[in-house]
NUTOR-687750 format. One record per residue: residue in one letter; z, x, y of N, C-alpha, C, CB in turn. Coordinates in steps of 0.1 Angstrom, whole numbers, padded with zeros to 4 digits, always signed. Glycine has a CB too. Layout:
BEGIN
aZXYZXYZXYZXY/...
END
This chain:
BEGIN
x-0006-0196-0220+0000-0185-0212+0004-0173-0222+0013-0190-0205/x+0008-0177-0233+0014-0167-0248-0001-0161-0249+0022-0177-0266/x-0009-0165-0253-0025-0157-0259-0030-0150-0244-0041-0172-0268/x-0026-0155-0237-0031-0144-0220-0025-0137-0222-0029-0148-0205/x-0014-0136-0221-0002-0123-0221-0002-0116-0231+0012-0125-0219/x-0009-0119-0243-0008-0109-0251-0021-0103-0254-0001-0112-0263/x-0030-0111-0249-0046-0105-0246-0049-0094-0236-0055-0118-0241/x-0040-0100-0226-0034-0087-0217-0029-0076-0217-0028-0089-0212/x-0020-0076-0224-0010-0063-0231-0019-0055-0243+0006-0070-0240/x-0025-0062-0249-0038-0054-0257-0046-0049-0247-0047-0064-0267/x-0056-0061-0244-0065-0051-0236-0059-0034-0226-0073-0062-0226/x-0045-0038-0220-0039-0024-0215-0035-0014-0222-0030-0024-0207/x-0029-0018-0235-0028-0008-0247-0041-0002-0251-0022-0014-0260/x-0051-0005-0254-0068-0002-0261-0070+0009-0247-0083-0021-0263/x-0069+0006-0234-0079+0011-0223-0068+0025-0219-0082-0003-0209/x-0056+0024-0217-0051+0038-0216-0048+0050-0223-0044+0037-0213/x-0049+0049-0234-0053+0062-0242-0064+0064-0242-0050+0063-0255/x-0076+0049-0244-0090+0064-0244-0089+0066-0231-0109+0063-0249/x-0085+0062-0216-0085+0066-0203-0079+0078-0201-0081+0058-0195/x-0071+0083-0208-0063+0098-0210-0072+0106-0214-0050+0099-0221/x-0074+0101-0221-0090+0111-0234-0096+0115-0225-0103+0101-0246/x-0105+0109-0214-0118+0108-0211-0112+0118-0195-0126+0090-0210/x-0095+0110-0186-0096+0121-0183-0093+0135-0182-0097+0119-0179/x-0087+0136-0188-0084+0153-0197-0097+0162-0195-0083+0152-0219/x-0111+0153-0206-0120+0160-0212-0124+0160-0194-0129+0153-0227/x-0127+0154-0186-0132+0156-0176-0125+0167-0165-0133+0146-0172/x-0111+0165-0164-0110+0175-0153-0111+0189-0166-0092+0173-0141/x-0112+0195-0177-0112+0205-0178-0125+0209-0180-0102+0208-0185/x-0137+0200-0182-0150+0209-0177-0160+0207-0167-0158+0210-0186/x-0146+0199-0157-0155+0200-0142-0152+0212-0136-0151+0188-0130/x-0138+0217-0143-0132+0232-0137-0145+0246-0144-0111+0236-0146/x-0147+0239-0157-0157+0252-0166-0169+0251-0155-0163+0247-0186/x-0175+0236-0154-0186+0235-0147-0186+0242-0134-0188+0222-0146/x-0177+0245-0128-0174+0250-0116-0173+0264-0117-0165+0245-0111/x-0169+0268-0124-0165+0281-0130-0173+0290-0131-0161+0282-0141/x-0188+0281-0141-0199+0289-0143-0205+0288-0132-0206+0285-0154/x-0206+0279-0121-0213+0285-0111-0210+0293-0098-0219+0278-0109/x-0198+0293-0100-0192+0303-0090-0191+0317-0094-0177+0299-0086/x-0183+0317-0108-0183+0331-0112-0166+0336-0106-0198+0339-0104/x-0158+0330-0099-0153+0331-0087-0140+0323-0094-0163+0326-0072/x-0129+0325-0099-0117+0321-0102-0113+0304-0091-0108+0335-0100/x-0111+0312-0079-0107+0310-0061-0113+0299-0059-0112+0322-0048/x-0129+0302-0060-0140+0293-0055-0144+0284-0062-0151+0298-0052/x-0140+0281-0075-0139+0270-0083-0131+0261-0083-0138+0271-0091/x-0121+0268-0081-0108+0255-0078-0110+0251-0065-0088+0260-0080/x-0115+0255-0051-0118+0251-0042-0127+0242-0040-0120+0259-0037/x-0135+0242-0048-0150+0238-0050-0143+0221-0058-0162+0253-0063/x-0135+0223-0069-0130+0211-0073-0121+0205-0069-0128+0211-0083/x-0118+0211-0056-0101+0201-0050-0109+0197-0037-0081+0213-0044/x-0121+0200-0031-0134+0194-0026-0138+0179-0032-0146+0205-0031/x-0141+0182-0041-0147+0170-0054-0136+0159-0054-0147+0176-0073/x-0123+0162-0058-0117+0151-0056-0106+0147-0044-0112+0150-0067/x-0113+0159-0038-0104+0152-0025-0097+0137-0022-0114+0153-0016/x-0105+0129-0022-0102+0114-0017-0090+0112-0026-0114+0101-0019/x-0093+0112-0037-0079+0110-0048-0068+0118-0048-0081+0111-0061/x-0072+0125-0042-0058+0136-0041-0050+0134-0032-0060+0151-0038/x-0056+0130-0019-0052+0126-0008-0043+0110-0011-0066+0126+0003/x-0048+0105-0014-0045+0085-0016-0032+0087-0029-0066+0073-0027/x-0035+0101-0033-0023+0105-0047-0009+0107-0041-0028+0123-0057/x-0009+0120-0031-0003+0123-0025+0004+0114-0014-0009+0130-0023/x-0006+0107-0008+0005+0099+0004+0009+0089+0000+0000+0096+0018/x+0006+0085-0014+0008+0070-0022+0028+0074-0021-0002+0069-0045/x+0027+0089-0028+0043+0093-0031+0049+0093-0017+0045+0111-0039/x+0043+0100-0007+0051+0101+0010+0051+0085+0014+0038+0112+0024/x+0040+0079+0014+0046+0065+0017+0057+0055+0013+0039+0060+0016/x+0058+0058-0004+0069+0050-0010+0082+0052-0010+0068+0048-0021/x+0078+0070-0007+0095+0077-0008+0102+0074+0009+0094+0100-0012/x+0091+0074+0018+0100+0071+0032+0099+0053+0034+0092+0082+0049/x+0092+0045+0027+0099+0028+0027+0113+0030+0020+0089+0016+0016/x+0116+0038+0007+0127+0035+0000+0139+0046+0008+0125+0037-0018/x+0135+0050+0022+0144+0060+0022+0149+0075+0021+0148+0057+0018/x+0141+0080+0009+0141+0093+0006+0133+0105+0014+0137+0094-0008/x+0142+0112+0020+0136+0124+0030+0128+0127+0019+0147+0137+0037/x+0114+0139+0025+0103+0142+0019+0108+0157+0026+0087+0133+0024/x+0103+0168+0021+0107+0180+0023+0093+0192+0026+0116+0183+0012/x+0082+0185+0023+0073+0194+0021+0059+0186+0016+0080+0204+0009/x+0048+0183+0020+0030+0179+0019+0027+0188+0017+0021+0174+0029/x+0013+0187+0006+0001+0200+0005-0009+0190-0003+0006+0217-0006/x-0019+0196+0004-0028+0189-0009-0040+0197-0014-0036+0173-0006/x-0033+0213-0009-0039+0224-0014-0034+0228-0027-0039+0234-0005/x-0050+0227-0035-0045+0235-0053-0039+0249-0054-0060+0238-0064/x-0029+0248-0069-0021+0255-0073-0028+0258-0086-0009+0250-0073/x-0028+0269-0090-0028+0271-0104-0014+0274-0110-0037+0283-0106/x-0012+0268-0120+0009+0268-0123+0007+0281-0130+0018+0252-0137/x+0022+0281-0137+0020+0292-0148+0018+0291-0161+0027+0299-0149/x+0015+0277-0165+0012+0273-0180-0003+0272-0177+0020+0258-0188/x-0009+0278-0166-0026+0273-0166-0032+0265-0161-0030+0268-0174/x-0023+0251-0158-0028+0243-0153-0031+0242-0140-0024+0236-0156/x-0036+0235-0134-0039+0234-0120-0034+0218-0111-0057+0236-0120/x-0022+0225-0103-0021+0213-0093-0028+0210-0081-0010+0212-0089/x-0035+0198-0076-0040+0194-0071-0032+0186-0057-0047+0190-0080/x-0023+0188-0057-0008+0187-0045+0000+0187-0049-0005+0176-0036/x+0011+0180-0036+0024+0176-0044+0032+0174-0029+0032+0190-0058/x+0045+0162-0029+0052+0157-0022+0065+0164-0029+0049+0142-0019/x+0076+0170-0021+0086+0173-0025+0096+0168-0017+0087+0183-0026/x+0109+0156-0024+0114+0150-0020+0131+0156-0025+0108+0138-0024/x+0137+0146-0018+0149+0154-0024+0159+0142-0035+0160+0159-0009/x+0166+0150-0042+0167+0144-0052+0172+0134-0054+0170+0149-0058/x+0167+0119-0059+0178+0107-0056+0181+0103-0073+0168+0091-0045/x+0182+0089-0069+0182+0082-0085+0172+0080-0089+0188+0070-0087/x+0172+0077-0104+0164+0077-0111+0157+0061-0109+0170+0080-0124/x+0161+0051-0101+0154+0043-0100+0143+0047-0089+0163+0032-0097/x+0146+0050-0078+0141+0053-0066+0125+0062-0074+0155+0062-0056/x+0135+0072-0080+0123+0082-0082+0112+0081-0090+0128+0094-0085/x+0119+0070-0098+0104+0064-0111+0098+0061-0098+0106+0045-0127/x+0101+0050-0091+0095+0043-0081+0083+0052-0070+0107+0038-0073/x+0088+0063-0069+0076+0071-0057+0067+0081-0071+0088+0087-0038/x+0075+0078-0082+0065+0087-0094+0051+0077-0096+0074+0090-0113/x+0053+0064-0100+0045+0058-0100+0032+0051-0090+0052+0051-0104/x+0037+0052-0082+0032+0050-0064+0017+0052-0070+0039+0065-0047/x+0011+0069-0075+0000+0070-0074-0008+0060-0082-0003+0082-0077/x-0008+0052-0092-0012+0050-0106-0009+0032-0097-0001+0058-0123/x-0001+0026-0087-0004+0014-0083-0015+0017-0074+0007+0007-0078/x-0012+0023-0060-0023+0029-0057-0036+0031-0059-0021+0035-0056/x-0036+0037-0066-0049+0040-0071-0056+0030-0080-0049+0052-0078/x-0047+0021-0089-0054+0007-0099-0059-0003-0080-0036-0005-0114/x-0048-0005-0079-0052-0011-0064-0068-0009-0058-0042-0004-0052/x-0068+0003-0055-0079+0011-0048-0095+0005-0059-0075+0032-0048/x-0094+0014-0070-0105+0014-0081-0107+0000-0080-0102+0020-0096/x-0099-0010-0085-0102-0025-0087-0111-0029-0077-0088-0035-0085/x-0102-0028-0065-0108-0037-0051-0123-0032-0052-0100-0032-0032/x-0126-0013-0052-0141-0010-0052-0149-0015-0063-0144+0004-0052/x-0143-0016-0076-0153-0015-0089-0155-0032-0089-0145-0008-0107/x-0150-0039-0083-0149-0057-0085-0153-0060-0068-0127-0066-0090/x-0153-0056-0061-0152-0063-0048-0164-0059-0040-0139-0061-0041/x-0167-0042-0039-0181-0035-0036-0189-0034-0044-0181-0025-0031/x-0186-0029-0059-0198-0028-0065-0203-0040-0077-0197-0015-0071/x-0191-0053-0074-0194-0062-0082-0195-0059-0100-0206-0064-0077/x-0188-0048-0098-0187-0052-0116-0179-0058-0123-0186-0044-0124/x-0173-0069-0115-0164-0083-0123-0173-0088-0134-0161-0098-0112/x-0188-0090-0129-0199-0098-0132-0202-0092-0148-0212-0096-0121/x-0204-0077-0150-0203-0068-0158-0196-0071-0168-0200-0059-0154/x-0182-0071-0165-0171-0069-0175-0172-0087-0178-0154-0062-0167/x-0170-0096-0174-0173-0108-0176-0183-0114-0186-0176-0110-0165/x-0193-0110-0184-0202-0110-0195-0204-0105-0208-0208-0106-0191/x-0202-0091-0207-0194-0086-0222-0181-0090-0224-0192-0070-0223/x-0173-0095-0218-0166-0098-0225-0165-0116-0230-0156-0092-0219/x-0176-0122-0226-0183-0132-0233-0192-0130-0244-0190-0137-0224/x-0192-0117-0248-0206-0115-0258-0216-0116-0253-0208-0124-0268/x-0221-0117-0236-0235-0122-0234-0242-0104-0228-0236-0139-0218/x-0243-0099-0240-0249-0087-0234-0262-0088-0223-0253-0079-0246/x-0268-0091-0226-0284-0096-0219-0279-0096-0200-0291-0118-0227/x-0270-0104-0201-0268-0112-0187-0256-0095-0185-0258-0135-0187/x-0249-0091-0191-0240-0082-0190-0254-0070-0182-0229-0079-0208/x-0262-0063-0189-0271-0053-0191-0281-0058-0177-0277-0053-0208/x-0278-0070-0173-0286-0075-0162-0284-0070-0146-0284-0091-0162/x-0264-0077-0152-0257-0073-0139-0256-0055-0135-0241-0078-0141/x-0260-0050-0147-0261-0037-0151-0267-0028-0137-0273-0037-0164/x-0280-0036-0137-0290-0031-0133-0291-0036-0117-0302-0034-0142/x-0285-0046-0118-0281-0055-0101-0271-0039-0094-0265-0076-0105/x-0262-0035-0101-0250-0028-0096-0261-0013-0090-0236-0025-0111/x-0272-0009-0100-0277+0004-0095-0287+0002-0086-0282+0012-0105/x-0291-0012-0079-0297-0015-0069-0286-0013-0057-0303-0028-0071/x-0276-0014-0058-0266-0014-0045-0272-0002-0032-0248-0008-0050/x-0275-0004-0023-0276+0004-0016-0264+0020-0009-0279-0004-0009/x-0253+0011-0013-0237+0024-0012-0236+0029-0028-0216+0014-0005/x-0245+0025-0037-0241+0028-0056-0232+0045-0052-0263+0031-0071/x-0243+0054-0045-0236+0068-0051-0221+0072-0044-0247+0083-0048/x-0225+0065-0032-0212+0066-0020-0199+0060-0028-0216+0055-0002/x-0201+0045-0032-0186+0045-0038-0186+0046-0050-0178+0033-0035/x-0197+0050-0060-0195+0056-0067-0187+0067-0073-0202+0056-0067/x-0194+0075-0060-0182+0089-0059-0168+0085-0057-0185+0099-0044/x-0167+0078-0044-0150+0076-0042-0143+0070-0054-0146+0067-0029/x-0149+0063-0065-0143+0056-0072-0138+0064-0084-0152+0045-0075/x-0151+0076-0085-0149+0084-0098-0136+0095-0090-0166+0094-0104/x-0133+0101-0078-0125+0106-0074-0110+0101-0077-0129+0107-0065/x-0111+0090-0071-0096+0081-0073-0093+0082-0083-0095+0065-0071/x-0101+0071-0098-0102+0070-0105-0095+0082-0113-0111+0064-0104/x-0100+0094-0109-0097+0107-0122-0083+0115-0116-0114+0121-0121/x-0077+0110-0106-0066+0114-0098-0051+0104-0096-0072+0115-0084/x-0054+0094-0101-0045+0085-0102-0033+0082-0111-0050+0077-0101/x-0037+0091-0121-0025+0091-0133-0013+0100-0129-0032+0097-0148/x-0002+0095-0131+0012+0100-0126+0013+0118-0138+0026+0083-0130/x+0019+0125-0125+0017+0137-0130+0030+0144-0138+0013+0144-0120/x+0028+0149-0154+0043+0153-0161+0057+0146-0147+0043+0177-0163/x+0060+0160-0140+0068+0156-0129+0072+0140-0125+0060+0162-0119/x+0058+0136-0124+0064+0119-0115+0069+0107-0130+0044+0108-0103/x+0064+0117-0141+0070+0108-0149+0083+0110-0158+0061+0104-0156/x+0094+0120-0149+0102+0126-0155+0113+0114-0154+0105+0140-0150/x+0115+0106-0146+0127+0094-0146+0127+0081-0151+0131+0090-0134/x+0110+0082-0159+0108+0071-0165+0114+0067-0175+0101+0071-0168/x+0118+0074-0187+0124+0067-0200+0138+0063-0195+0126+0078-0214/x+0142+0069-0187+0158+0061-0182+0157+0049-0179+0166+0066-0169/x+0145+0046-0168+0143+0039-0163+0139+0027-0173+0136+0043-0154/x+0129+0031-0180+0125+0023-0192+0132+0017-0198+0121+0028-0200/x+0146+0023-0205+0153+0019-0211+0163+0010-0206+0157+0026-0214/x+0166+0012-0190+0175+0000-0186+0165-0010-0182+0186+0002-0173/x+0158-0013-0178+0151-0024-0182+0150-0032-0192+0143-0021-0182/x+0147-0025-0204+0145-0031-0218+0161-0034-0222+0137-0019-0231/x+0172-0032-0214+0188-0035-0218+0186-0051-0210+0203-0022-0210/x+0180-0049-0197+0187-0062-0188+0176-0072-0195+0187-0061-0166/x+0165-0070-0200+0154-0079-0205+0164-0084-0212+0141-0073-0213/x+0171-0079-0221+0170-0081-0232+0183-0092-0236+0169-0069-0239/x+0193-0083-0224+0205-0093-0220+0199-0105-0212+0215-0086-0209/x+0192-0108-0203+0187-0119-0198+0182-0130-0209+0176-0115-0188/x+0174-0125-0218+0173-0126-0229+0179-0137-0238+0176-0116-0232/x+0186-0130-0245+0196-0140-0251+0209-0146-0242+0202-0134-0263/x+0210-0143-0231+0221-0147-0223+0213-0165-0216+0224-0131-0209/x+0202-0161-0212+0193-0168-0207+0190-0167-0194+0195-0179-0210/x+0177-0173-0186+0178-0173-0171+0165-0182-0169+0177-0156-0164/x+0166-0192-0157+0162-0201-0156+0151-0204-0155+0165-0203-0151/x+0141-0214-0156+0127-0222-0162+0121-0211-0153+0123-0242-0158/x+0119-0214-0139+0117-0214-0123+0115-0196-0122+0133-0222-0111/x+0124-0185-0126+0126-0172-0127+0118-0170-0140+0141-0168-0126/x+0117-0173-0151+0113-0167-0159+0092-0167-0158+0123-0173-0173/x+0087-0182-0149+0074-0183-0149+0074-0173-0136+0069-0200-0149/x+0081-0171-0126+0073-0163-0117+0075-0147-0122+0078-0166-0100/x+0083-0144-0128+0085-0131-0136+0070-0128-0145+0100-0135-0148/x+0068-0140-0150+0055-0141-0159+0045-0140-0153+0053-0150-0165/x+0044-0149-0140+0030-0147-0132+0029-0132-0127+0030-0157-0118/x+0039-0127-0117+0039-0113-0112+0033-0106-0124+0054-0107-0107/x+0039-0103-0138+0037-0094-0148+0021-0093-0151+0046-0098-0160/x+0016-0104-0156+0005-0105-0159-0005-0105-0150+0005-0112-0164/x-0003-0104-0132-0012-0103-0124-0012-0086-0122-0010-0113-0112/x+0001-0082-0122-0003-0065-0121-0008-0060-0138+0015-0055-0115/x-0008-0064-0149-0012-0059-0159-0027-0058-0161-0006-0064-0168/x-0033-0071-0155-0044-0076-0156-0053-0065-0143-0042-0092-0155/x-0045-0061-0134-0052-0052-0120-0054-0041-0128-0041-0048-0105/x-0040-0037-0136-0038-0017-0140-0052-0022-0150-0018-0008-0152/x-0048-0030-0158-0064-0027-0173-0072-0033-0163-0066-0038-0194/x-0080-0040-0156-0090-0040-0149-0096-0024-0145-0087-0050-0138/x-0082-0019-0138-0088-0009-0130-0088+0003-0143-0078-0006-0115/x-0086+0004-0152-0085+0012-0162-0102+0011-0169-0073+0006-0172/x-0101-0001-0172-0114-0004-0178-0127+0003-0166-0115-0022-0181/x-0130-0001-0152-0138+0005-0147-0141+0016-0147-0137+0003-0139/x-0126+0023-0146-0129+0040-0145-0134+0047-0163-0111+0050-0140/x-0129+0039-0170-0140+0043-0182-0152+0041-0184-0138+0040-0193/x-0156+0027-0175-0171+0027-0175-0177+0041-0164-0176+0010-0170/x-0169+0045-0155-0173+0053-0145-0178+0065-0156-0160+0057-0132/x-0166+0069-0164-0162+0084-0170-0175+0085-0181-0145+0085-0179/x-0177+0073-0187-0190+0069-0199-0202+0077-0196-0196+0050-0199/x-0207+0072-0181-0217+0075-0172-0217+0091-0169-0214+0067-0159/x-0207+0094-0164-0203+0110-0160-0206+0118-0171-0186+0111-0156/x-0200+0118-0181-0190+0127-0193-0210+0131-0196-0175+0114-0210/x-0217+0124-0205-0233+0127-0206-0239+0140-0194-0241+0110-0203/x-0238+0134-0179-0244+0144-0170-0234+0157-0170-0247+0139-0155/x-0222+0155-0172-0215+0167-0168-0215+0173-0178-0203+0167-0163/x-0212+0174-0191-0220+0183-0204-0232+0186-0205-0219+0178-0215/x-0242+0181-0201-0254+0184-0198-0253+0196-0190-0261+0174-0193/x-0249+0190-0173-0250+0205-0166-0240+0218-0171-0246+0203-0150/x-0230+0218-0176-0225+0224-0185-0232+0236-0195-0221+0215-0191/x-0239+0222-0206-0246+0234-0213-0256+0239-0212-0247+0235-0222/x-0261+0238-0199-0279+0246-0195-0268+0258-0190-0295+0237-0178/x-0259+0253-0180-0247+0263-0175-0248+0277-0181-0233+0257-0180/x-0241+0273-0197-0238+0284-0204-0251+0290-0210-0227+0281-0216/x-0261+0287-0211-0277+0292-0212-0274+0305-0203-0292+0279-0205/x-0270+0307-0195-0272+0318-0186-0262+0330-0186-0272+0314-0174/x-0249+0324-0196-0236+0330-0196-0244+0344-0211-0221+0315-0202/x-0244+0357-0207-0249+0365-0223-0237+0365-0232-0254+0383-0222/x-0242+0361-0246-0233+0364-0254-0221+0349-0252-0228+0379-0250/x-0221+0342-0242-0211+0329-0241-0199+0336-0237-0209+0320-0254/x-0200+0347-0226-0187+0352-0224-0187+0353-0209-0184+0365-0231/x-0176+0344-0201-0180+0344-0191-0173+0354-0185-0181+0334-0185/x-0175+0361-0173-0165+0372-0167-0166+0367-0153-0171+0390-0169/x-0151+0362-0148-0152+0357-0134-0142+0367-0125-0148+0341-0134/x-0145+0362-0115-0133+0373-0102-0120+0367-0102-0138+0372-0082/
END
């Protein structure tokens, strides 16, 4: 149970930073990619809140659904993009009213269960890449590189392909939803820690263990897929990219 759980806790430490990496580098040159072919400020961000629609949507009502189970009036839906004023671009947003910091970690996180939920069930259950990951992580590349090729026979491959890369690139909790976290974090790591040396019983501490390690094992499952998704992506979308800028004179683009 000790070498699972900590084989676990590694493999989710190794897979969320480069999942940060990959998607950073993606939403900011699916926006360039868009950019250069619109020409059109407006029509690019339109053009990319199109694209990930499905995840925006599943992002969004993940927060409206958790915040009216726990109670908390909701004040305001959109899942029409913003451009902020540091640059960035929001892609919705649920506006609730202000509770505790338990409550509110709770509807911050919503997207990122949600969405591991979602990616898992598609990347393991429709497109069969348990079989994938299974194999490499046996060492048996051959049989891994097999299942490879089983997965791009699927007849739905691009259909939930798409939805998967959508979710997948939309599901990470946004600055905002992760503003009540370290409080939250921290009383946790107090009552751990008091339970801890205080002690708490045989019976509580194994189903504490089961629960932990079945949702850790979902989030890096579903972590790991969407980097195999992003692996795939990141190649064609720099590609269309730089034929892109082939047309840009001088590499300067001038948009509306």
């Amino acid at each position: 149970m000790t070498k699972t759980y900590m084989e676990l806790w590694l493999w989710l430490i190794i897979t969320a930073p480069v999942l940060l990496v990959l998607q950073n580098w993606i939403s900011r040159h699916t926006q360039t990619v868009f950019l250069l072919l619109t020409r059109h400020t407006g029509m690019a961000i339109l053009i990319n809140q199109i694209v990930f629609l499905p995840g925006v949507v599943l992002h969004e009502m993940s927060h409206l659904v958790v915040a009216r189970l726990l109670g908390v009036p909701t004040m305001g839906f959109s899942v029409w993009p913003k451009k902020q004023s540091d640059g960035s671009l929001r892609l919705g947003y649920v506006h609730t009213k202000k509770v505790d910091f338990v409550r509110e970690s709770l509807i911050g996180v919503a997207p990122l269960i949600f969405g591991c939920a979602a990616v898992a069930a598609i990347g393991l259950k429709l497109l069969d890449l348990d079989d994938v990951g299974i194999a490499l992580l046996r060492g048996d590349f051959l049989n891994g590189f097999i299942n490879v090729l089983h997965v791009f026979r699927s007849a739905d491959l691009f259909i939930w392909g798409y939805v998967l890369f959508a979710l997948s690139n939309t599901m990470m909790p946004s600055s905002s939803d992760r503003r009540a976290w370290p409080v939250l974090g921290i009383l946790i790591l107090i009552v751990g820690l008091v339970l801890y040396y205080v002690g708490m019983p045989a019976i509580i501490q194994t189903a504490l263990s089961n629960v932990i390690i079945d949702a850790v094992r979902v989030i890096a499952t579903a972590f790991t897929v969407t980097i195999g998704v992003d692996i795939v992506v990141i190649p064609i979308l720099y590609s269309v990219e730089w034929i892109l800028w082939q047309f840009v004179p001088g590499n300067r683009l001038k948009v509306l």
